[in-house]
N, C-alpha and C positions, 0 to 999 in steps of 0.2 A: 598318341592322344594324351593331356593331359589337361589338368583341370587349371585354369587360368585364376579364377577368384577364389582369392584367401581368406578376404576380411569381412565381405558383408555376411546379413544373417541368411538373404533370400540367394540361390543355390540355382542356376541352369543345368546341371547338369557335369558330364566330361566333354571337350569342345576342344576341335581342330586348333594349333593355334594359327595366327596368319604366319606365309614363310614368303609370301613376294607382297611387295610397298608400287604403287601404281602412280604415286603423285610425289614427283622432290624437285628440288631445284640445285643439283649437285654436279653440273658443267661448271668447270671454273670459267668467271668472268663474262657472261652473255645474261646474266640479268642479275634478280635481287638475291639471287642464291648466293652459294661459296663464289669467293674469288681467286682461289689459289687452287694446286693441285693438291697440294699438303692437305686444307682443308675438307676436302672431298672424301683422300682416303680414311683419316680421321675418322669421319662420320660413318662411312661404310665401313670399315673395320666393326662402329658401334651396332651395327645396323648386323652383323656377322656374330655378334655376341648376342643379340638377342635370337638367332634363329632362323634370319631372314635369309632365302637362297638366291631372290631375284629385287631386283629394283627397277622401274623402269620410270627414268628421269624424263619429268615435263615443264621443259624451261619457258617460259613467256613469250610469246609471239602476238605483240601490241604494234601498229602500225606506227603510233606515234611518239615511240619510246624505246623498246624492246624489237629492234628491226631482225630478228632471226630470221633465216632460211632454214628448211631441210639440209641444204651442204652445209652451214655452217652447224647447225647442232650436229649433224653427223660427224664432221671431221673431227669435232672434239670429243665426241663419246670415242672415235677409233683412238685419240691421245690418250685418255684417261682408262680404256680398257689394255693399252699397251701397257700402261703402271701395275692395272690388275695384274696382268699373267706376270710381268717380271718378280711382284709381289708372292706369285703364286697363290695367290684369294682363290678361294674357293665361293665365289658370288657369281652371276650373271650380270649384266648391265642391261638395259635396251632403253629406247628414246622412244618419244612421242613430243606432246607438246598441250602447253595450256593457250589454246586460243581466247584472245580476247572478241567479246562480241561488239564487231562495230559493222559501218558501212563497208570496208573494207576486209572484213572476212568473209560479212553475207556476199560481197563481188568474187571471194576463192570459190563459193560455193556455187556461184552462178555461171560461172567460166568454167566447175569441174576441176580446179588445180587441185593437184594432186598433194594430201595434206597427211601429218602424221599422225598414226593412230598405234593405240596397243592392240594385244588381241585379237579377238574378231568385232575390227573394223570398229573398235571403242574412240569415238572423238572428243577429247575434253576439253570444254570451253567454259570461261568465266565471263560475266556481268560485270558493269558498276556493283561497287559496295552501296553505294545512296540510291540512282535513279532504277528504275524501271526502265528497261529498254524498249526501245519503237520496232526492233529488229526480233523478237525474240520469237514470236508467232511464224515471221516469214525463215525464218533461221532453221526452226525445229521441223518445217516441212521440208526446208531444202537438203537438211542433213539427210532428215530421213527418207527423201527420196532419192539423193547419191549413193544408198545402199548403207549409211554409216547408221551406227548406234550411238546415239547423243548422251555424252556424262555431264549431267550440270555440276560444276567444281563447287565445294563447301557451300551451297544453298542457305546452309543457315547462320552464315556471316553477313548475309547482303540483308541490310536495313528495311528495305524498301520491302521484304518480306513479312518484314513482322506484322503479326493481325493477319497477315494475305494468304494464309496456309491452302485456302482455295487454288491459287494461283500454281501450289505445287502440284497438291491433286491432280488439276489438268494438265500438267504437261508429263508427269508421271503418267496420267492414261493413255499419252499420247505417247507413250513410247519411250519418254525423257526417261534415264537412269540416274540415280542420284549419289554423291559421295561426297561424304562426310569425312570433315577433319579431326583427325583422332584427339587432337588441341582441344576441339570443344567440349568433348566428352567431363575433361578437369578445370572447365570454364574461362583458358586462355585467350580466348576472343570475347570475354564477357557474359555476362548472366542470361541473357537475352540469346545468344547463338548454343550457349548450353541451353537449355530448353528447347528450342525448335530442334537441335542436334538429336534431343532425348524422342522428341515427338516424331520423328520420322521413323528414329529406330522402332520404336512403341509400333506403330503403323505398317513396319515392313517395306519400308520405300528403300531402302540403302540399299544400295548395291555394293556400291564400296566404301570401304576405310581409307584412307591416305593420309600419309604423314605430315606432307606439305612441308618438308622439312626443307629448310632455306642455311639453316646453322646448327652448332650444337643443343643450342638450348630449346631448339623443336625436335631432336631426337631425344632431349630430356624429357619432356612434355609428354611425348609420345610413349616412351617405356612406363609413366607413370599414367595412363589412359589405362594401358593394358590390364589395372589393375582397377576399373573401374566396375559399376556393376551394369553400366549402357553397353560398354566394351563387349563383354563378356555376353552378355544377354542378345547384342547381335550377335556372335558368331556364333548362336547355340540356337538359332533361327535359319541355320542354312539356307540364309540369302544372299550373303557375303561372297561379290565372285572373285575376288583376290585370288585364291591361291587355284583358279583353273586357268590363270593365263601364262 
């Protein structure tokens, strides 16, 4: 246990820190994340100095751009986990995946195809940044009646949200989990996703923290979140379910 906030005046308390990361994009070469292997260990090395014991990478699986499968993020986590051990890292790896919501995911979901999750049965899946989705209603019922547990990815990036805090509400009632990028918390996505970031924590909606780390300079971002006071003041709220997966 130790106490994470140094510099503001208002104080949570002593608080767990996080030791597993639930959202990165750290497969070389299958999306916008690292493209090399070098790159990868690099950043888990960083990821190693701050304390973290687990990672579990969620590369993009977009129909119309990011054509992933299961076998192929899989065979490259067994690549990059064989550099672990030779490295002798003392980390975990595991996979999942960030689904994009289209017609085409809601058709995985209608056929049952068997889809990656962490956890127990955690599915995360992103939006448009601009529009509102037509699929989002029929999406959040279909998950949650295939038995999964729906993570909406950084909610408070997508535009089409601001003013619509209603909108999260309800699918948070509905069972929607929510997880927030540790980026936002030191206002890397903008003034407007800090804010909604701040307001969920405030409200208790988060579930999770995520790195959403793609390169170095969002593991940067993220060590200096750590020291925020949103930061801190979620995981002194034991809602944070990071470090039980």
């Amino acid at each position: 246990m130790i106490s994470l906030f140094r510099t503001k005046k208002t104080t949570y308390g002593t608080v767990s820190p996080l030791t597993v990361d639930m959202h990165s994009h750290l497969l070389p070469g299958i999306d916008d994340g690292v493209q090399t292997f070098e790159q990868s260990i690099e950043i888990i090395r960083g990821f190693e100095k701050l304390g973290y014991r687990k990672l579990v990478i969620t590369p993009h699986i977009m129909s119309d751009f990011y054509r992933n499968t299961p076998e192929i993020i899989l065979r490259k986590l067994d690549q990059l986990n064989d550099i672990i051990r030779q490295l002798s890292m003392d980390i975990s790896l595991e996979v999942a995946a960030e689904y994009y919501l289209d017609e085409f995911f809601v058709r995985k979901l209608e056929v049952k195809e068997q889809l990656l999750t962490f956890g127990n049965q955690y599915l995360l899946f992103e939006t448009s940044f601009i529009n509102y989705s037509p699929y989002m209603e029929y999406a959040i019922f279909l998950m949650l009646s295939n038995g999964y547990r729906p993570v909406l990815a950084h909610p408070e990036r997508y535009g089409y949200l601001y003013g619509q805090f209603h909108r999260l509400e309800e699918w948070h009632g509905k069972g929607v989990l929510m997880q927030v990028n540790s980026g936002s918390l030191v206002g890397y996505y903008g003034p407007e996703a800090k804010v909604l970031a701040e307001q969920l924590i405030d409200r208790q909606m988060v579930s999770f923290i995520g790195s959403d780390c793609h390169r170095n300079k969002h593991l940067d971002t993220h060590r200096k979140s750590q020291e925020t006071e949103s930061y801190v003041k979620a995981l002194s709220m034991n809602v944070i379910l990071n470090n039980t997966l």
